[in-house]
N, C-alpha and C positions, 0 to 999 in steps of 0.2 A: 521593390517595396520592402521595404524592413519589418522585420516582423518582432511584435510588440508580442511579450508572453508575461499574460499574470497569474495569479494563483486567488482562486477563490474558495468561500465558503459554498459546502456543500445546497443547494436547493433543488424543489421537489423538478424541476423542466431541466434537471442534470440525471436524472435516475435513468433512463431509459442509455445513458451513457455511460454510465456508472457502470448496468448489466452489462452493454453489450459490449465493451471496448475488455471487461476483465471475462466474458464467454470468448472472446472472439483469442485473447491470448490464451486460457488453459487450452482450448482445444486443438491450440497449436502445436501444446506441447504435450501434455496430458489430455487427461479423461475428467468430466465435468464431476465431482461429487456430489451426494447430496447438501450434502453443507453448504456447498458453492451456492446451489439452488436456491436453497433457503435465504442465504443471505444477500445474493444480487437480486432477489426478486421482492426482495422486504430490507431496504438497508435500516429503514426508519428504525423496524422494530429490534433488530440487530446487531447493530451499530447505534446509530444516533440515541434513542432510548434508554440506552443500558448506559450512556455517559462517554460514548464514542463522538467521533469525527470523521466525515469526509472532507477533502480537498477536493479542488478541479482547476487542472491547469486549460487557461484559454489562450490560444494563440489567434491572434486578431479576430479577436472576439469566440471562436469558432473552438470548441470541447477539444482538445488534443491530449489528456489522459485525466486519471483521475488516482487517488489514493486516500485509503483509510487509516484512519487509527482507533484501532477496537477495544475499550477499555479491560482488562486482562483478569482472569478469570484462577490464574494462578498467584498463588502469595509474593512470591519474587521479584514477581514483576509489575508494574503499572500501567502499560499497553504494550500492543502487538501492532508494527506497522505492516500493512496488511493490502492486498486487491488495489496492489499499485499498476496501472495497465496505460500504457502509451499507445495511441492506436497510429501505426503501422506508416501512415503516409506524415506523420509530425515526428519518428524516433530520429535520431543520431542531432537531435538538436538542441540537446542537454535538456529537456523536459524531465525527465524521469529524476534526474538530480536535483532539480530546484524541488519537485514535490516532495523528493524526500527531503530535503533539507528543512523545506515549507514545515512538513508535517513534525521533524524533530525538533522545530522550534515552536509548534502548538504544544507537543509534549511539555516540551521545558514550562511555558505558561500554564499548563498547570499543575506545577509540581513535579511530575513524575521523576522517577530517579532511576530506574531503568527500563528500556522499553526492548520488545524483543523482533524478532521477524523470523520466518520457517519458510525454508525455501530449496532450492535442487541445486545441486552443485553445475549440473549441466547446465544450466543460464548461468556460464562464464561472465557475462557481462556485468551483469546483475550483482551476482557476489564480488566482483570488483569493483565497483558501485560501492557497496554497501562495506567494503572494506577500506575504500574510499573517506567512509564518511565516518567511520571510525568503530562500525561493530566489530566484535571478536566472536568467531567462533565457539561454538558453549560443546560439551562432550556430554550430550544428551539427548535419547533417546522418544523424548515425550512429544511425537508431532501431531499439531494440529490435520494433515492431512496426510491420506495416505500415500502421494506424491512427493513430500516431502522429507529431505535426508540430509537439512542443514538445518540446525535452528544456531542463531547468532544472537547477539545482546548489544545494546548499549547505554553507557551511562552519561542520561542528559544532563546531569546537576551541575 
């Protein structure tokens, strides 16, 4: 069977996947924050609210990750792509690429001109990914969490 993957608009019967698929990766690698808490457990008010975005990739029909884009709280920038999580039995199926691709072309749709992402050099994968797709490396200090010792940028316009 061939498997059909789309990419959807986030809705409220994806939340519970939303949490558990981006708890189920930090604790694989890291240690949960509160921050984390706060915002898998409230993406509405979090995210969606504040003029953010989630994605959700479904593979024959069935939640196979998901990814946010958090509208950005710094001047610089215009989001952060964010609590992107492939859960485990859908990875090496280029899922996590089409999300981000997905989500840096909702950026573009609205405007944004640069959008960033914070993240650990140890997910080799991941920053190859993301180097992939065209961020650069930023020499700065200011992470959103305290697992994080990569922040990167890119420019959607």
């Amino acid at each position: 069977m061939s498997e059909i993957i789309e990419i959807v608009n986030f809705e409220s019967t994806y939340k519970e996947a939303f949490r558990d698929y981006n708890v189920a990766w930090i604790k694989a690698y890291f240690k949960m924050e509160d921050k984390d808490v706060e915002v898998l457990n409230n993406p509405e008010k979090y995210i969606l609210d504040k003029g953010g975005f989630i994605l959700v990739a479904l593979c024959n029909k069935k939640v196979a990750g998901v990814c946010a884009l958090i509208k950005a709280t710094e001047e610089k920038y215009d989001f952060e792509l964010s609590k992107m999580a492939v859960a485990s039995e859908f990875r090496g199926k280029g899922i996590g690429k089409k999300l981000a691709e997905a989500i840096i072309d909702k950026a573009r749709s609205e405007q944004a001109k640069i959008i960033f992402l914070d993240s650990n050099t140890c997910l080799k994968e991941a920053i190859n990914l993301y180097k992939k797709l065209g961020f650069k490396e930023v020499k700065e200090q200011n992470y959103s969490y305290e697992r994080t010792n990569i922040k990167m940028e890119l420019e959607v316009v």
